[in-house]
N, C-alpha and C positions, 0 to 999 in steps of 0.2 A: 504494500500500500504506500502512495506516494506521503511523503511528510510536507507536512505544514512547513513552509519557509519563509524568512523575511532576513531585510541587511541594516542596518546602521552604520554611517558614516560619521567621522569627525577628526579635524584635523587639530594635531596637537605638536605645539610647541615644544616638543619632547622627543628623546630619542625613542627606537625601539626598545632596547634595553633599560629605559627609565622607566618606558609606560610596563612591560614586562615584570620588573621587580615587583613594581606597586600588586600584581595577581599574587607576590606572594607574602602580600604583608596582610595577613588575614584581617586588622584591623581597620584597614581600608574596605573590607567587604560588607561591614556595616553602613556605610556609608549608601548602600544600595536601597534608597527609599521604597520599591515597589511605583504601582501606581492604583490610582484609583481603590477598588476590593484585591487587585494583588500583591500581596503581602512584602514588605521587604525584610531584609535582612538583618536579624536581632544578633547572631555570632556566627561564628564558622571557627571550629577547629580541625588541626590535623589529624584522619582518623589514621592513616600509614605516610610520613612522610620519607622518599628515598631520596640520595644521593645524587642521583642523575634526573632529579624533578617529575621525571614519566613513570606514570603507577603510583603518584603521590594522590592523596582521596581527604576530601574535606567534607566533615558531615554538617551541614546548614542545618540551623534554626531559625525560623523564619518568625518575626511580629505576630503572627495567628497560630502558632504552636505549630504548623507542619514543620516537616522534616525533609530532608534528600540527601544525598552524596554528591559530590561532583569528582571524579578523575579527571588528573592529568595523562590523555591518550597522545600528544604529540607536543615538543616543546622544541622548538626553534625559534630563541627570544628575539633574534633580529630580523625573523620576515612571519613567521606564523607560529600558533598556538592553538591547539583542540581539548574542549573539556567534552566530560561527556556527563550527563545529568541522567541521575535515574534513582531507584529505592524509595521511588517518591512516598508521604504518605497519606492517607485517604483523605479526600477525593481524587485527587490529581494520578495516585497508584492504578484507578479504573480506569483510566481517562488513556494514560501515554506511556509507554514504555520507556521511553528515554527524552532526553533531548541532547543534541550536538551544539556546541557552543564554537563556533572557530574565530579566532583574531588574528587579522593579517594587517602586516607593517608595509609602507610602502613611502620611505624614506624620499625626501627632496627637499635640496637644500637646508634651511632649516629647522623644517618642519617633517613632522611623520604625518600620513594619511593611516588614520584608523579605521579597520573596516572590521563589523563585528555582527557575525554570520548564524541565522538559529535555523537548525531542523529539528521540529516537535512530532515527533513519531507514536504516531496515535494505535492506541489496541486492537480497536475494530470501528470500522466503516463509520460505523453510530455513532461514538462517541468523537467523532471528527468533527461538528459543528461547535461541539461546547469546547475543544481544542482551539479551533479558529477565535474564540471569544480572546480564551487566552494568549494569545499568538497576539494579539491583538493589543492587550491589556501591555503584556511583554514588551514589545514593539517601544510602544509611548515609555515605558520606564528606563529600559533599555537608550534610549535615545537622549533624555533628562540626564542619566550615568553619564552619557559619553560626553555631554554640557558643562555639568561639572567637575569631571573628570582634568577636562580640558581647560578650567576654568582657574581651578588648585594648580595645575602645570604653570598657568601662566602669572599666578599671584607668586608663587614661588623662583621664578623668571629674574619677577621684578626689586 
């Protein structure tokens, strides 16, 4: 079944290797407001952290009590990055099987072009519409991140 997709762009005054570090400062992951009913980010800890950053897995807590994982499946700090989301728990467990998370760097001049990529991979046919809500909801929060993200880059610039 095809997954639910969408992209986010934003251009930061920042290396790749700066915006990259910041993925592993777990403290920064609070910082992810959510949007509207989608909950954001109350903590994230390391449930296995490795060596070589790939296989490393942070278990979220989110503002409304759910829960998920996130792995690091691909780390290449100075052009891309893949998390992969899943263990979710209910409702969202019924809902999707996972989601792909990918960050690509696209370095020029002084600037990096951020580009932050989701595939929300739904269980069955059915539960594909209440997906799209979320995809949705995603979307807008996801995009607000990459604002302020880019915003703290540039307060810290000056």
């Amino acid at each position: 079944m095809q997954p639910i997709t969408f992209t986010c762009a934003e251009t930061f005054i920042a290396s790749p290797s700066e915006i990259s570090s910041n993925l592993l400062n777990l403290d920064k992951w609070c910082e992810f407001e959510g949007y509207g009913i989608m909950p954001g980010i109350k903590v994230a800890v390391f449930e296995r952290e490795t060596p070589e950053v790939i296989g490393s897995i942070f278990r979220v807590s989110n503002s409304d009590g759910s829960t998920h994982t996130e792995e690091i499946v691909e780390w290449e700090p100075e052009t891309r990055i893949c998390l992969r989301m899943e263990n979710f728990s209910p409702p969202l467990s019924r809902l999707s099987s996972h989601f792909l998370e990918r960050w690509t760097f696209t370095p020029n001049k002084e600037a990096t072009l951020v580009t932050r990529s989701f595939e929300l991979h739904p269980k069955h046919l059915i539960t594909k519409p209440a997906l799209w809500l979320i995809s949705f909801l995603l979307k807008k929060a996801i995009a607000r991140q990459l604002q302020q993200m880019q915003d703290e880059f540039l307060n810290d610039k000056m």
